[in-house]
C-alpha positions as CSV (number, residue, x, y, z in Angstrom):
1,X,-5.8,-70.2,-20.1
2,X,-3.2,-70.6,-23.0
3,X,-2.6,-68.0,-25.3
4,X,-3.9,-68.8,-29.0
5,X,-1.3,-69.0,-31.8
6,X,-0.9,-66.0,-33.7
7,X,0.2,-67.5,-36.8
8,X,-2.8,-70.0,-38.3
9,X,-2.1,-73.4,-39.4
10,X,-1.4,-74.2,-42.9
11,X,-4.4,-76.9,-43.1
12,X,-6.8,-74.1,-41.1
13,X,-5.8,-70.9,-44.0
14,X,-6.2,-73.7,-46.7
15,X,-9.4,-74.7,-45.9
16,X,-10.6,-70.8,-45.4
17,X,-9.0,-70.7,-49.3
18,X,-11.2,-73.0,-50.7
19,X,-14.6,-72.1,-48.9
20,X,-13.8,-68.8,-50.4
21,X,-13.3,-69.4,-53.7
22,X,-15.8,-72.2,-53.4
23,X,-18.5,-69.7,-52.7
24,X,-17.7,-67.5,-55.7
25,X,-17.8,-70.8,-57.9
26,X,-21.4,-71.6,-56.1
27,X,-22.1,-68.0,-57.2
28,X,-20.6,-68.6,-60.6
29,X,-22.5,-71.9,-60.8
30,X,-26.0,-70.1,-60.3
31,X,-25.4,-67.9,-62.9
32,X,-24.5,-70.4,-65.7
33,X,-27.6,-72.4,-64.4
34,X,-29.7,-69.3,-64.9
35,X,-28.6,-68.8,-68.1
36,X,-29.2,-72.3,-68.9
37,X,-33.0,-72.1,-68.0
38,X,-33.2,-69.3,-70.0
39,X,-31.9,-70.5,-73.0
40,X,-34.4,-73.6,-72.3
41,X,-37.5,-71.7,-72.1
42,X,-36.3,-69.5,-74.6
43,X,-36.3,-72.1,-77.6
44,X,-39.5,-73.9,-76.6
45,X,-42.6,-71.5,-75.4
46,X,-44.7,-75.3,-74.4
47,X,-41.6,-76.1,-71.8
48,X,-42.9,-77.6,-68.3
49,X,-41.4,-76.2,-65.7
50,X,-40.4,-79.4,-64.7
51,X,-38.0,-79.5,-67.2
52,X,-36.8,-76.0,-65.6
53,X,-36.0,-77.3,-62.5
54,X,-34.3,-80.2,-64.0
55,X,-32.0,-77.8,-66.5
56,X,-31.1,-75.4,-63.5
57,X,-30.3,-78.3,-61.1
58,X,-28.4,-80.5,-63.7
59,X,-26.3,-77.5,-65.1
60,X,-25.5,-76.2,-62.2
61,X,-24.7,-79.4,-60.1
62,X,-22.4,-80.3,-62.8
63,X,-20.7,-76.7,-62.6
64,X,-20.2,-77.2,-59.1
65,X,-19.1,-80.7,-59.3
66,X,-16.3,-79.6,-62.0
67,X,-15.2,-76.3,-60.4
68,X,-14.8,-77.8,-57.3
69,X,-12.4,-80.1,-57.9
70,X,-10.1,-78.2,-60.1
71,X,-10.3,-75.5,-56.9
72,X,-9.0,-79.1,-54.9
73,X,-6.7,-79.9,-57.5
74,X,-5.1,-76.5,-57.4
75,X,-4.8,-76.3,-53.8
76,X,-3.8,-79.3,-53.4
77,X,-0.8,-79.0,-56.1
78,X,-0.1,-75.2,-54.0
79,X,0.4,-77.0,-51.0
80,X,2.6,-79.5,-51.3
81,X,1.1,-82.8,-51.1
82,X,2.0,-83.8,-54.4
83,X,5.5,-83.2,-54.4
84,X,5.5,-85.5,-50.8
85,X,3.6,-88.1,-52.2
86,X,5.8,-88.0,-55.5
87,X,9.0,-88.3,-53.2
88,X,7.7,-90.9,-51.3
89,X,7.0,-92.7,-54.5
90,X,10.3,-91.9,-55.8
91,X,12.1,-93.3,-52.6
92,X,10.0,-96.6,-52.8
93,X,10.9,-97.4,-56.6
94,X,14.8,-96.7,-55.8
95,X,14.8,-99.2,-52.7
């Protein structure tokens, strides 16, 4: 039975980055979705709760969607992939 690697691949600890600051962005994203809905039913006392549902989903999807890929954009610029793929770039304009 081999022996497992002590130290973790770089692809492995980035991915356990970003599921851990996604979750605090899903977290994050609930609580500007809650906000949302209460603003909503704050400012109209005949509001369906339809309309609830659809606030807290739209708002918070959205969140999600945008704070999620910053979080990729960051990682990915903390990495090192897009200084390769600007070399590689580089090297093919020269040639």
């Amino acid at each position: 039975m081999p022996n497992p690697d002590a130290v973790p691949s770089p692809r492995h600890s980035t991915m356990r980055r970003f599921w851990r600051v996604f979750r605090l962005l899903a977290l994050f994203s609930i609580a500007i979705a809650a906000i949302a809905v209460f603003l909503v039913a704050r400012g109209d006392p005949t509001v369906h709760i339809h309309m609830l549902v659809a606030t807290a989903l739209g708002i918070g999807l959205t969140v999600l969607l945008g704070t999620g890929l910053m979080t990729l954009v960051f990682l990915s610029s903390s990495s090192g992939h897009d200084e390769e793929a600007t070399t590689r770039t580089g090297e093919k304009k020269d040639q």
